[in-house]
N, C-alpha and C positions, 0 to 999 in steps of 0.2 A: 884918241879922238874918234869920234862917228862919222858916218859921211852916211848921208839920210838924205839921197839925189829925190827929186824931186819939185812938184810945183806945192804951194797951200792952196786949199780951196777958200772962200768966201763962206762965211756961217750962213748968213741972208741974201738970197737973190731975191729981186722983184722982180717978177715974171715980167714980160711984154705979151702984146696982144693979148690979150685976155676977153674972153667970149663967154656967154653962157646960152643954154637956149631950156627952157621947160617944156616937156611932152605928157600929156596923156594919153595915156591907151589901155584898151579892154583886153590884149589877145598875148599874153606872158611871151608867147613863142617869136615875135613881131619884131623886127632889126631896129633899132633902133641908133646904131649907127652904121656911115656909111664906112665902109672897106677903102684903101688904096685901088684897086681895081674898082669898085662900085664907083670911086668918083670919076676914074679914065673912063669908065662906059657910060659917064655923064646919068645913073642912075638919077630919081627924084630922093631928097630927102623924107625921114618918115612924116609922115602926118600925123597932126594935132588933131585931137579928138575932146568938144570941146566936156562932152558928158563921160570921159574915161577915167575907169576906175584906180587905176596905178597908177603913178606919177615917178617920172624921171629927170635927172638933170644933168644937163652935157653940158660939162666944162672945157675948154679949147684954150688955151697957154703956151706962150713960146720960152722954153728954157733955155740955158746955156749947156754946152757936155756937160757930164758928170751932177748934173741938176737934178733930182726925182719928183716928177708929180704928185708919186703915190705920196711921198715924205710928206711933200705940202699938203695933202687931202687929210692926210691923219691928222695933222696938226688944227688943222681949220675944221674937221667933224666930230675930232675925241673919238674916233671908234679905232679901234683894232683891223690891220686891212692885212696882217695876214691870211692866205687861203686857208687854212685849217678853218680860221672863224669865220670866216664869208661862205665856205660851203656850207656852215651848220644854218645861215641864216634862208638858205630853199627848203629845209628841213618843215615839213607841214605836220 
């Protein structure tokens, strides 16, 4: 016999809270989010710029432990989000 301790996990979670916000902006080097300390020092979030040439999007989701965002991002964009491919993609 095996003994295989453990909990199973769930195939599908649906996220809670779930947010999104769109920015644009002209200056690549520019934060575009806040930090755990930038929100304790009560920082401003970035600015919307309404004639900015890049466009970005901040997704905000509450998962459960053992949950991954990234998993869900891949799934919902079809791209490859390992770092090997995502550094080629600053690649000029």
């Amino acid at each position: 016999s095996l003994s295989l301790p453990g909990a199973y996990r769930k195939i599908v979670i649906k996220p809670g809270d779930v947010g999104w916000k769109l920015y644009r902006y002209n200056d690549v080097n520019v934060e575009l989010a806040l930090s755990d300390l930038d929100k304790l020092q009560k920082k401003a979030e970035p600015s919307y710029e309404a004639d900015g040439q890049f466009k970005a999007l901040k997704i905000e989701m509450t998962l459960p432990s053992s949950c991954y965002a990234t998993m869900a991002l891949r799934e919902v964009l079809k791209i490859d989000t390992s770092a090997s491919y995502q550094s080629t993609l600053n690649v000029t």
